[in-house]
N, C-alpha and C positions, 0 to 999 in steps of 0.2 A: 276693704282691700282694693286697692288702683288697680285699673286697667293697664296691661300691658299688651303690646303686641309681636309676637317673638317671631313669625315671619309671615311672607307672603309667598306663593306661590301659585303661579300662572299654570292651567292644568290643557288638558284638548280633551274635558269631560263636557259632558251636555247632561242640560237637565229639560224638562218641558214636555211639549210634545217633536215629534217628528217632522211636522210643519214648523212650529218656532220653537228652534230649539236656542237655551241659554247655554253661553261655558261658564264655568264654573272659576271662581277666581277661589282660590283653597287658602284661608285666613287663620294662624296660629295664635290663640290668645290666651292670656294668664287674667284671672279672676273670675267676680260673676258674671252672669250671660247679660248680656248686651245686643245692643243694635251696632251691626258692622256694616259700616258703607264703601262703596267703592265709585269713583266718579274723576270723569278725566275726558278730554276730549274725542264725541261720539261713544261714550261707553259711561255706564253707570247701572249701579245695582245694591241691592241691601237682603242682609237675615239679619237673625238675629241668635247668639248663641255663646257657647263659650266651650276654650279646647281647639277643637278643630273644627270649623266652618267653614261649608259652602257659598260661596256666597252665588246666586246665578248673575248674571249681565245681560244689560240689553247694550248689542253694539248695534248700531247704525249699519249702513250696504259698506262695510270696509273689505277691500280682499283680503283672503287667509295670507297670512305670513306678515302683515301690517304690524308695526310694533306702536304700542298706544301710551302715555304716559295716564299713569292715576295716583289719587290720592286718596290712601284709605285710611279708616277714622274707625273708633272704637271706645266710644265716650270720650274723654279727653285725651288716649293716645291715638298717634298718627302716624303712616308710613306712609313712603313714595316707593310705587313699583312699577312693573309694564307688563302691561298686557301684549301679547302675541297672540293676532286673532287664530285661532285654530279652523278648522276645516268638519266641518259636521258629515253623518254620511260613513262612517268607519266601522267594520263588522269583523271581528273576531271570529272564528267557526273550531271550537273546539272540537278535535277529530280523536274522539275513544278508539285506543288500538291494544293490540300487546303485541312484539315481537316473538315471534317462535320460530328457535332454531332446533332442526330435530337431530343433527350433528352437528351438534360443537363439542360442550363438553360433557354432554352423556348420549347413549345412541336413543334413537326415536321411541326406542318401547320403555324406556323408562324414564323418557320426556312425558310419558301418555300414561305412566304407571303411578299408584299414590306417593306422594312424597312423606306421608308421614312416617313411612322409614326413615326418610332422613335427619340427617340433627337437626331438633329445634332450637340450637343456641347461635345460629345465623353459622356456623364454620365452614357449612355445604354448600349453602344456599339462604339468598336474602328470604328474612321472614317472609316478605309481601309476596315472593313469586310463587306459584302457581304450575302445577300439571296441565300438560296441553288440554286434560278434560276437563277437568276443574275448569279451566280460563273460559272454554266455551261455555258450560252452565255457569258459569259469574254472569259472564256477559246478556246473556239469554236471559237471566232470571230475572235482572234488574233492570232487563230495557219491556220486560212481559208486565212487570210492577208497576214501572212510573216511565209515560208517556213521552217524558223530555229526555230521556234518555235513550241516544243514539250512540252508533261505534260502526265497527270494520270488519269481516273475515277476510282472511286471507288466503292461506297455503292447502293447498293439497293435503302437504304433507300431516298435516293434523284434522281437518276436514276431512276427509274418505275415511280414516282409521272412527273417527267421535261416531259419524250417523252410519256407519253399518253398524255400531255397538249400539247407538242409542237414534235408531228408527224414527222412532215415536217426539223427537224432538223437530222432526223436519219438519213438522206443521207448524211448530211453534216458530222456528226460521221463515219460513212463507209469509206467515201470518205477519213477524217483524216486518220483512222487506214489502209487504202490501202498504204497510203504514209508513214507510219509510224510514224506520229509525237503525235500520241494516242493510249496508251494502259489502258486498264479495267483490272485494278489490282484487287487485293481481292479475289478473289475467292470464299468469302462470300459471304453471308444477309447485312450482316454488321461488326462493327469488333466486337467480340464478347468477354465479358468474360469468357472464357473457364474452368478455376478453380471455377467455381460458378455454371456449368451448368453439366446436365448429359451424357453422351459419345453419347448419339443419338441424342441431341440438339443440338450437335457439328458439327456433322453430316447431319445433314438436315440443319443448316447454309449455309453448305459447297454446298448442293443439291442444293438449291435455290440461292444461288448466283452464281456459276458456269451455271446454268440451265439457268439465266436471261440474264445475261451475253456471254455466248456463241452462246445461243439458239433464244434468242428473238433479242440482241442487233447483233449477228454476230461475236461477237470476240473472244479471243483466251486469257482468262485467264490463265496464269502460276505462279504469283508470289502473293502470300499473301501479301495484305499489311494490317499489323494492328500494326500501325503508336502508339494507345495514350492508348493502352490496357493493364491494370492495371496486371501484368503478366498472364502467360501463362499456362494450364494444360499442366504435360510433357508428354503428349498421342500424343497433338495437332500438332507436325512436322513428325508424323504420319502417325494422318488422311489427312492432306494435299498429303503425298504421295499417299497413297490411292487413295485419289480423283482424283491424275492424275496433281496435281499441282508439281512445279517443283523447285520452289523457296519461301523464304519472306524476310519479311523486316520489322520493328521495332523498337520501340527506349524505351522499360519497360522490365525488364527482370530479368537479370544476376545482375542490381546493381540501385541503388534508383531511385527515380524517374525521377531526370534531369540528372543522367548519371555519368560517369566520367569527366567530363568539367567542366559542368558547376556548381554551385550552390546547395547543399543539403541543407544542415546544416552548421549556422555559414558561413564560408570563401569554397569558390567556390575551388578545387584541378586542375583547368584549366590545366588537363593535361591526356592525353587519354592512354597513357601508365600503368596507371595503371590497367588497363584492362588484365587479366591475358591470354588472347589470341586475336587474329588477328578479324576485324570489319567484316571478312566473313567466316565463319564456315558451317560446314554441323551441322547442329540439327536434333540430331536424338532419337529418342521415346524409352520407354522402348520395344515396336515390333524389334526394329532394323532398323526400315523405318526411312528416314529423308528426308531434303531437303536443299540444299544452301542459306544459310540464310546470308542476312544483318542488322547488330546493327549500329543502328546509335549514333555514340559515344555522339555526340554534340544535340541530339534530331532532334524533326524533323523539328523544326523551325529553324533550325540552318543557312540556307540561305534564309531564309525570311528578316531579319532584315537589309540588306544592300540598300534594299528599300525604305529607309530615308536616303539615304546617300546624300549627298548637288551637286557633280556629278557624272562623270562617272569613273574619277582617284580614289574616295575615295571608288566608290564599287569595283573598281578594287583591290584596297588592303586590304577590308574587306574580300573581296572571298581568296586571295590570302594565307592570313592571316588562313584563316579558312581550306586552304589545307595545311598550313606546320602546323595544330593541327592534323589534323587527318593521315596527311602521316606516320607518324610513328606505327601506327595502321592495315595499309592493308594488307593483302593477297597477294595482287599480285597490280602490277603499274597503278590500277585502286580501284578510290576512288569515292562514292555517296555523293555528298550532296541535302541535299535536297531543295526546295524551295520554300514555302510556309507555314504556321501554319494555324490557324483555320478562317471558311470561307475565304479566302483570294484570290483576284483580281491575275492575273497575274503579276509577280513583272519587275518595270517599267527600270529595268538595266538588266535582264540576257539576254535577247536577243543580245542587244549590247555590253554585255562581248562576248559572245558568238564569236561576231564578231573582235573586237575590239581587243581582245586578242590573237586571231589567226593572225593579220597582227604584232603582234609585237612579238609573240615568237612562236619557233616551239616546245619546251616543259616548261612546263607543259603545257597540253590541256586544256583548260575548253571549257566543251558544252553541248549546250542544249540536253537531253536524255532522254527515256525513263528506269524504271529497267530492261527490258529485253536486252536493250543495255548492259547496264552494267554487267550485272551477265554475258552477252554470253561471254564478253571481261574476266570475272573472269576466266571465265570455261577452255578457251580456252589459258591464257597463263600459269594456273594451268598445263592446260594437254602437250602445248609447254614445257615446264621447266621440265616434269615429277615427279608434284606434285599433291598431295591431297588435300583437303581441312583439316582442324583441325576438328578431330570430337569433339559433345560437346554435352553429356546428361544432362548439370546442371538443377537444378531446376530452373525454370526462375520467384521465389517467394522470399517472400512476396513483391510486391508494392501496398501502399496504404493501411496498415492493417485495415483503417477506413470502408472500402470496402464491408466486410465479415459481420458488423451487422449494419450498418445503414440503416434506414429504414427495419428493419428484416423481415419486412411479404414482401417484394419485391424478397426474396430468397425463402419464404414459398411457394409464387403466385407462382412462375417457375417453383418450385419443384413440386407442388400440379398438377397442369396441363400438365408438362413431364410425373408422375407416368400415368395418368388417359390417357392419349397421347396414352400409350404405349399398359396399359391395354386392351383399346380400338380397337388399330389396331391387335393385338392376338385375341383376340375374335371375331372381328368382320370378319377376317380372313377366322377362323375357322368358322363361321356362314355362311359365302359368299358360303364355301366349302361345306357345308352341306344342299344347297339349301335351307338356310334361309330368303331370300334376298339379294340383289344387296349389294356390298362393298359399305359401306359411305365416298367416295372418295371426294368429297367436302368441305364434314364438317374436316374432318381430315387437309383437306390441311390446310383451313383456321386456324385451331388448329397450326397446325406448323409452319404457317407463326407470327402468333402471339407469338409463345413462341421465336421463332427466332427474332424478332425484341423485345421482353422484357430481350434477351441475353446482348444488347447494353450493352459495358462497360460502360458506363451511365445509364443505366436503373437496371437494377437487384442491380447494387453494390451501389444504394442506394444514390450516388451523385447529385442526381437530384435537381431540384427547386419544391419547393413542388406546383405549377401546373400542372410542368410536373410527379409528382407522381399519383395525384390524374386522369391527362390523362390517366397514364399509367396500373391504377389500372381494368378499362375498358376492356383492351384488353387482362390482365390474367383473367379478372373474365370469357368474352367470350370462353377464349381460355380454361376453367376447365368446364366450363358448357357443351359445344360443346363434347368435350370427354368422360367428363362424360357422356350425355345423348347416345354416340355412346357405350361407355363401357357397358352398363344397358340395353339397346336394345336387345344389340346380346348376353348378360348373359340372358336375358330372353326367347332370341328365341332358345339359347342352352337347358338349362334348359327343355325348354319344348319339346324337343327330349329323355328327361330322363324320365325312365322308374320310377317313386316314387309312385309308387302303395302299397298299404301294410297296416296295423294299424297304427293312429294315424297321424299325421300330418309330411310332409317330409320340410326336410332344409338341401340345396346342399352346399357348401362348395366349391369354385372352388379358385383355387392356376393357378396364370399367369407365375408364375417365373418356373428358365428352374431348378427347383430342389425340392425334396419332402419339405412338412411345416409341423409342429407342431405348436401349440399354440392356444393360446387363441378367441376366437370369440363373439362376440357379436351381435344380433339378438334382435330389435325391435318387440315383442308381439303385437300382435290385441287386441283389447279390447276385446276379447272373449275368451280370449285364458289367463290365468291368471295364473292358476295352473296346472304344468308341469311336466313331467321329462322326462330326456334325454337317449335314448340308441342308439348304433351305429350300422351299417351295417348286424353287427351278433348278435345283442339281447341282448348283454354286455350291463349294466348299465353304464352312464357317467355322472362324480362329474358333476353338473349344480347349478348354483342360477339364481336364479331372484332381481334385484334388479330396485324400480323404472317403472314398464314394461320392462326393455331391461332383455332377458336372454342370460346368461354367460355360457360358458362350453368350454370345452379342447378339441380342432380337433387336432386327433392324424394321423397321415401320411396321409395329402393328396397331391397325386403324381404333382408330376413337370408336369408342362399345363394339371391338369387334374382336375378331383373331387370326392368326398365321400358325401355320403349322411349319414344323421343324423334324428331321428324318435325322434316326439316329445307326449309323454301319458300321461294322466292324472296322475297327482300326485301333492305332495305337496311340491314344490320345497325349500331348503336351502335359508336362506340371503346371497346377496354377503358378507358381512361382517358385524360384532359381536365384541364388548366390549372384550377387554379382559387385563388381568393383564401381568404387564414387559413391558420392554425396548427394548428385543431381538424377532427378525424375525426370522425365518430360512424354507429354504426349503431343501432337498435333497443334493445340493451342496455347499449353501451359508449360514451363520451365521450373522447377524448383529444386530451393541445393537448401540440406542442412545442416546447420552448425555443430559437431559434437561442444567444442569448447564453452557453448554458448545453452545447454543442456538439449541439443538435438533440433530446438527452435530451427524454424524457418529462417535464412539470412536473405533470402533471395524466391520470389515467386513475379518471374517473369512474363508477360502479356505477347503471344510473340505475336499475333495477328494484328499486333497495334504496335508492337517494336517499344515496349517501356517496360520500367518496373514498376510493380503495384506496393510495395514496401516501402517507408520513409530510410532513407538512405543510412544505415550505420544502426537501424534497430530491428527487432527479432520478431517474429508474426508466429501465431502459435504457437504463444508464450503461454502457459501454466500459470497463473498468481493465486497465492495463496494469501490469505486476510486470516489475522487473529478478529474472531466473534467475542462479543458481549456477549454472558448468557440471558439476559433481557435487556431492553434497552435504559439505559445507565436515566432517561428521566421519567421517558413512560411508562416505565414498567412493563413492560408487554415485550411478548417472546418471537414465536415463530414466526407471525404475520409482520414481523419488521426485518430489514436487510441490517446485520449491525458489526459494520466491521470499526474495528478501532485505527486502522488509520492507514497508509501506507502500504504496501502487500509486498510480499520477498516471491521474486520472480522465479524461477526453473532458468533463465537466463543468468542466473548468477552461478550454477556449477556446471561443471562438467557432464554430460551424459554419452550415449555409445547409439552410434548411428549404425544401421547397416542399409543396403539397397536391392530388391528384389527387382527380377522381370519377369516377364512372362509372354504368353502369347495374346492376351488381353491389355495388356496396363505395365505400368511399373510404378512401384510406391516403395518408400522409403520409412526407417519400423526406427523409431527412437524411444529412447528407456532411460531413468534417471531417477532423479532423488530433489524433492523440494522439500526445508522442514520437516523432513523427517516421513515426508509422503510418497510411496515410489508412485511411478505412472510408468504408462505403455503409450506414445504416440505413432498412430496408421496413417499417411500421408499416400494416398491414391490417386494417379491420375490414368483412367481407362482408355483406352485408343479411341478414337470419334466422339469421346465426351469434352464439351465445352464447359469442363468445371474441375475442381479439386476438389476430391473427397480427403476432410479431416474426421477421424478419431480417436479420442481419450479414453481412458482407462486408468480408473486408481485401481492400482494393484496391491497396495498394501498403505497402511495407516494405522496409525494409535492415536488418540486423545479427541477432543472433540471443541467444539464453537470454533469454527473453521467454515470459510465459504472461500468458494474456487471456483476465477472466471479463465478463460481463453482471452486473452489478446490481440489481437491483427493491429498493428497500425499502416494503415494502409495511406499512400499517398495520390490518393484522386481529388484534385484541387476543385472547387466548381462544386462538390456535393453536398448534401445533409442526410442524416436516417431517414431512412422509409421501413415501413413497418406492411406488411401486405396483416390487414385484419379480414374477420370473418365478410368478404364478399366484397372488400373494397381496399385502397392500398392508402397510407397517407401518411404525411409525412409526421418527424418527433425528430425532438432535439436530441443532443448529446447525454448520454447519463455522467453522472461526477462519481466514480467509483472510487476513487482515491481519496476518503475523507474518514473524519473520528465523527460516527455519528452522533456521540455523546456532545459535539460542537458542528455539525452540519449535516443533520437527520438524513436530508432531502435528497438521496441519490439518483433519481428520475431513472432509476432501470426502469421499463419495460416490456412486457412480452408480446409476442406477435403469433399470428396464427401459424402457419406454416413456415415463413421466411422474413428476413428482415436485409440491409444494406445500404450501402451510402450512396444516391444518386438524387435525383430528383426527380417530383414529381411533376411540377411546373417552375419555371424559369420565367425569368426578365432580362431581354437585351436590352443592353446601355449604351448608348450613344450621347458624345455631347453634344450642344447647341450648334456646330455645322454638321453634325452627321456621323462625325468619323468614331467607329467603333470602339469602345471601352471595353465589353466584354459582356459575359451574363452571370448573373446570379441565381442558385437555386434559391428556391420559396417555399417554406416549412410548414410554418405554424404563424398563423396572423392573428392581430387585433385591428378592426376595423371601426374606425371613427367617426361617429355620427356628429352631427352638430348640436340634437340633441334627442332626450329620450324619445321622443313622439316620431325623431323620424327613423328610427331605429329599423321598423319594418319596413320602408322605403330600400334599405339594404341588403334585403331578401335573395333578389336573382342575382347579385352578385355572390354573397355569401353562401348559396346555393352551385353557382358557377364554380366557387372556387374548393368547396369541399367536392366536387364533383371530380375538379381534376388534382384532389390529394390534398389539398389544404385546407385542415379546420381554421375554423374564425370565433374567435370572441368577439362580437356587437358591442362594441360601449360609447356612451356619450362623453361629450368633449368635457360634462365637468362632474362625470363619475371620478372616480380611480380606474388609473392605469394600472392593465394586465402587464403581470411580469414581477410578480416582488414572491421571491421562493417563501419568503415566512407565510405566506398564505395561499398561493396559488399552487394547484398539484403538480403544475405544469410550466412550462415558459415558451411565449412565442421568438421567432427569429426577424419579422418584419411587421411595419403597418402599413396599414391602408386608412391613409386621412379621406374622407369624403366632405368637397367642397372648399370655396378657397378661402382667404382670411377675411373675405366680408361676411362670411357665414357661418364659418365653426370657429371658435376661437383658440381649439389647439391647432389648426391649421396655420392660426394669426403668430401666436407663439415660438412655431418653428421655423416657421420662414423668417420673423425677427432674428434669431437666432442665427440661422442659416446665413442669411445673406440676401441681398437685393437682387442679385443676379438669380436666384432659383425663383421669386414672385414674378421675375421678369417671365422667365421660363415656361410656369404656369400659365400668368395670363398670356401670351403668345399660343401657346399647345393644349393647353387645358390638362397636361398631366406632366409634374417634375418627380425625378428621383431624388431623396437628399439624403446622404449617406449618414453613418454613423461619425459618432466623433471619434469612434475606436472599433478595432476587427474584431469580431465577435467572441473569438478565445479569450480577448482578453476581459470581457463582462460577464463572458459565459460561465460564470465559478461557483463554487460553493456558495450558500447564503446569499444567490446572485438576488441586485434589487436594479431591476429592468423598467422600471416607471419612469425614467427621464423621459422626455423626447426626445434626446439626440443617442441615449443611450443604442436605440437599434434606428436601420436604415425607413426608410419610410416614405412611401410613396401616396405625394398630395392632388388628388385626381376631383377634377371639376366634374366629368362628362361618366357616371357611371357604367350607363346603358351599354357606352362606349367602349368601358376596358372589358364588360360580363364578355358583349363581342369578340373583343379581344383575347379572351380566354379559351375560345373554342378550342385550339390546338394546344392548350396548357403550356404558354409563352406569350406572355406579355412586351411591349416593349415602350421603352421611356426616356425619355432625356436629362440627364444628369447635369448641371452646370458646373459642378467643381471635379476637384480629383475625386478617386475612391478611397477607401484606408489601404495601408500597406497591406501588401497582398499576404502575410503574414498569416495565418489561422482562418484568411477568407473565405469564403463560401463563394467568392466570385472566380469565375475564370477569364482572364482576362485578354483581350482579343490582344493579335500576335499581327 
């Protein structure tokens, strides 16, 4: 039978030792075994075999990425191919995990309870998954067994419940983690939604899983892991510093939900490059704190699934497979895969890769690891090489926009028992201080164990199975009751330290927060107590109604952590509120008239202290829209954790509604009522005397049918701005969300939630000036991508990128010939400007855009050492659905030589720069332009 030879292939295997190592040139042959040669210049090599053959190579000193020509031979057949020298030196660290969520779709005790109640025909639940106890004796049994096998604990929430039941296992935990084949990642409660929670929730997460973990269990937490967490607050690589953590690891963040690999929308981009930076980064906080982070490109099931493989050759090239995806992505010749997905057994092939693959090649490695393996390995041939890690503030949002209002009183419940949490422990502080009684150390704890485990990315954001809702609703109600009753305690024991001796009846006013208050109060009457009126500290009379029993009245400064007292005397108190004629509100700062014809909407909210209108001229603000829902999403399948409106939304400004106008001796507001779809509502439109704001309220008061989602409106005309988002401890800026779309043709609606408040301003600006000087205008500054020249000097852009998340602006770090941040089909997010670093002799997107641009902006450049080059178009108009923002002219971009110089320049968050051409029509601009 003839020799044939049916192909060649070029591998980046090694064979040998560790010192000289060979790659492997991988020879397909038809017949009997034979001798296969390979030889070409500086490169040759021989086996002998038939099928599939290795053949090793000796190359000469050539650098990796060298392309070699050979000829290879196989008795009398012959083929011409190329080598590409590979790069020796490459380590895989296979990371045994299991996900456990103990609210999702069952509640925690019967996450922890047997499953062999359940069906065993897969209907319930995948064969291979696993009870939270089970999963811990899998893992334990089989890393006590065979010494190469390593893995992860994680959660609280399954951890405290396993070793109070099972004691006697904690030595067997010790005894792993001596040997090192287990480490107690997380450094949580659990993994937490952080963008949904408040900065001390975050916080005492971090307390009590560090605390359980370190302290009860023995170990030595350093790396977060929050593996399936629906993005991130950007505070959160932060507080991890803080807390003394060192590292994380993650796979939701920077771009949709399943990553750049695999699967979003439509057709899968199976390809990890377009990741605009390296799979290990430092993440670091608007503080400046961060930590060495890993994104797992491919998710975190990503080496779970070779566990169906039919034997041990096919996971061997499923694994293999899955590191030349991600190689092209690392940091440094150390790459994570992970192993495991949700509840899941120890997988019945890494062990014996582990093995199996180390007696036939000396690189690439693959081995069973823990993260602290791997990160040591990141750190330490970072710091051999005399590199940094890539710094990277991006937002790491929206995933999952369904997240933010599903199930809504599950965001309320958090909120409501964080505020009363906090209250609580101030007061009761101060009470403890004032020998009022013993600090309520108990009650609190349990308070915060409760709001920490209602943080669960599954719990707060609404995902739940409505058992596990109605479980969960329990242990918010506990955990507001609990604080509350400790908040009321010690305001009473305080209280009754105060001196309210005097005429008529005394009412303290105490303020928890670290700053004076104004405003309005409200105060429940005795039934004896009817007719009132209010004066203050000095005798001064104070506007009060009564309305109902509850009286009303204006607390004018009462100090940050402290109190004022209020006297209440006989009199004949005002109504909150009186009939009265017109359309328009107004107090002291604010103007507002509503439209009946137009369903009650806002037509008009006037600024008078600035003399303008804040509404686009001829449209309606505090509009009602109503969206027909998908009931899951028409590709992903998937429900509540997605936004899924089908397209367009029928506004409450399309009927009629009935306005009426109240006043009072406090306020005047303006009460609209109407009908959208078939949905009534109630609109409260308040503006209070000495308040510098508009209070809006909604109210659906009646509805039938359902997959229905309803936003509010303002289109508000402040030229010059973009969104800000105030998040947990820091403020920063976010693009526009596209709510007007069929997600079944443009997923990606970029809502967002913010902690407390959100608005259209800026957080840092660029004035424009042309080339003599004379004013152009300024522009707010969003969200960046900042352009390195290349990977190595990516950390060189530290204090900048530091500078500028500081004053509200995340940054994406990318080099000049990654991919460009900005293409919705993969990015979570979209920036609104760049920052090029360096000029066309040294970064070549630099070169590119100023080609583009024009001779007059390199002029520009080299003269000043920083040009503005605007966009080819106003941002409205690239800002759209399915927006793909990777041009470089597509957004504006600022090409700066002198780094040091603009971080400087940022101190007051306002930069300034010189522009050589026009700007875009001011059209949908962000710029406002000098006058």
């Amino acid at each position: 039978m003839p020799v044939t030879i049916t192909a060649v292939e070029c591998t980046d295997l090694f064979v040998g030792t560790a010192e000289t190592p060979r790659q492997v040139l991988r020879v397909s042959i038809e017949g009997p075994p034979t001798l296969v040669t390979a030889q070409g210049p500086g490169v040759r090599g021989e086996a002998t075999g038939t099928g599939t053959v290795d053949v090793p190579l000796d190359l000469a000193d050539i650098a990796p990425g060298s392309e070699l020509p050979v000829t290879v031979t196989a008795g009398p057949a012959r083929a011409e191919a190329t080598v590409t020298v590979a790069e020796p030196g490459w380590t895989m660290y296979l990371i045994s995990h299991f996900h456990y969520d103990p609210v999702w779709w069952n509640t925690q005790a019967a996450y922890t309870s047997p499953w062999e109640l359940l069906s065993g025909d897969a209907t319930t639940r995948p064969l291979w998954e696993r009870n939270g106890f089970a999963l811990v004796d899998a893992h334990l049994d089989l890393a006590m067994r065979d010494p190469v096998y390593k893995f992860v604990l994680a959660e609280v929430d399954y951890l405290k419940p396993y070793f109070d039941q099972h004691p006697e296992r904690r030595a067997d935990l010790r005894r792993l983690m001596e040997r090192g084949q287990v480490e107690l990642v997380g450094g949580t409660y659990n993994e937490p939604n952080t963008n949904l929670t408040g900065a001390e929730a975050t916080i005492r997460n971090l307390v009590y899983g560090i605390g359980y973990q370190r302290d009860i269990l023995g170990g030595d937490p350093q790396t977060a892991w929050q593996l399936d967490v629906f993005g991130h607050d950007p505070q959160f690589p932060g507080y991890l510093a803080d807390a003394g953590l060192t590292g994380s690891a993650w796979a939701r963040g920077p771009f949709h939900q399943w990553g750049p690999v695999q699967k979003n929308f439509k057709a899968a981009k199976d390809d990890a490059t377009l990741m605009q930076f390296p799979s290990e980064f430092e993440w670091v906080s608007p503080s400046g704190n961060g930590v060495l982070t890993h994104y797992m490109p491919h998710h975190y099931s990503a080496g779970w699934w070779m566990d169906s493989s039919e034997d041990l050759a096919a996971a061997e090239a499923a694994v293999y497979e899955l590191y030349r995806k991600l190689k092209p992505v690392g940091a440094t010749k150390n790459l994570l895969l992970p192993v495991g997905t949700d509840y899941t057994p120890p997988n019945k092939w890494v062990t014996e890769i582990h093995r199996s693959w180390a007696a036939k090649y000396v690189w690439p490695r693959f081995v069973c690891a823990i993260p602290r393996e791997f990160l040591t390995a990141v750190r330490e041939e970072l710091a051999a090489t005399g590199r940094r890690p890539s710094p990277q503030t991006r937002d790491m949002n929206p995933v999952y926009t369904g997240k933010d209002v599903s199930y809504i009183d599950t965001k309320q419940a958090q909120r409501a028992g964080e505020v009363a949490a906090l209250d609580g422990e101030k007061l009761a502080t101060l009470a403890a201080l004032q020998g009022c009684g013993t600090y309520p150390q108990a009650a609190l704890d349990k308070v915060w164990r409760q709001l920490a485990y209602g943080a669960h990315h599954d719990a707060i954001t609404g995902t739940e199975s409505d058992q596990v809702y109605l479980d969960l609703l329990g242990g918010w109600r506990e955990a507001h009751d609990l604080a509350a009753q400790v908040r009321d305690t010690a305001l009473d024991a305080l209280v009754g330290r105060i001196d309210t001796s005097g005429e008529g009846r005394a009412v303290v006013v105490a303020n928890t927060l670290s700053f004076d208050r104004t405003g309005i109060v409200s105060v429940r009457l005795p039934a004896d107590l009817a007719q009132v009126r209010v004066v203050d500290d000095t005798g001064a009379p104070v506007a009060c109604a009564v309305d109902r029993g509850t009286l009303y009245f204006r607390a004018e400064g009462v100090p940050a952590l402290g109190w004022r007292t209020w006297r209440l005397l006989d009199g004949r108190p005002d109504p909150l509120w009186e009939a009265a004629e017109g359309l328009t509100a107004e107090n002291q700062r604010y103007r507002v008239t509503a439209d009946p014809a137009r369903g009650g909407g806002l037509s008009s909210i006037h600024d008078k202290l600035h003399g303008r209108e804040l509404l686009r001229s001829g449209q309606v603000g505090n509009e009602l829209r109503m969206y027909e829902e998908y009931p899951q999403h028409p590709d992903f399948g998937e429900g509540p954790w997605h936004l899924l409106p089908k397209g367009p939304a029928v506004g409450s400004s399309s009927n009629s509604g009935q306005v009426r106008r109240e006043v009072g001796p406090l306020g005047e507001r303006l009460i609209s009522t109407g009908a959208v779809d078939g949905l009534g509502y109630e609109q409260t439109v308040t503006l209070w005397h000495g308040a510098d704001r508009v209070d809006c309220r909604t109210r659906v008061i009646d509805h039938s049918g359902a997959d229905r989602l309803l936003r509010l409106r303002f289109p508000l005309d402040l030229p010059g701005t973009l969104p800000v988002s105030e998040v947990a401890d820091a403020v920063v800026g976010r693009g526009f969300a596209l709510p007007d779309v069929d997600v079944a043709e443009a997923p990606w609606t970029l809502d967002n939630p913010a902690n407390t408040w959100f608005g259209l301003s800026a957080t840092a600006r660029v004035t424009l000036t042309d080339p003599e000087g004379a004013a152009l205008g300024e522009r707010a500054l969003g969200v960046a991508e900042v352009i390195v020249p290349e990977p190595a000097a990516a950390a060189d852009a530290r204090d900048l990128v530091v500078a500028l998340a500081r004053a509200g602006v995340t940054a994406t770090t990318a080099s000049a010939d990654r991919s460009r941040y900005g293409w919705l089909d993969v990015d979570s997010n979209l920036p609104d400007f760049r920052i090029v670093l360096g000029g066309p002799g040294s970064n070549s997107a630099a070169a590119r855009l100023l080609e583009r641009a024009g001779a007059e902006y390199a002029a520009v450049l080299a003269a000043r050492g920083r040009v503005w080059v605007p966009a080819d178009k106003p941002l409205t108009e690239v800002w759209q659905p399915n927006a793909d923002l990777r041009d470089l002219r597509a957004l504006p971009a600022l090409v700066v030589t002198d780094p040091a110089a603009l971080v400087a320049d940022l101190d007051d968050a306002r930069i300034e720069a010189v522009c050589a051409g026009g700007l875009p029509r001011p059209s949908g601009s962000p710029i406002t332009r000098a006058r």
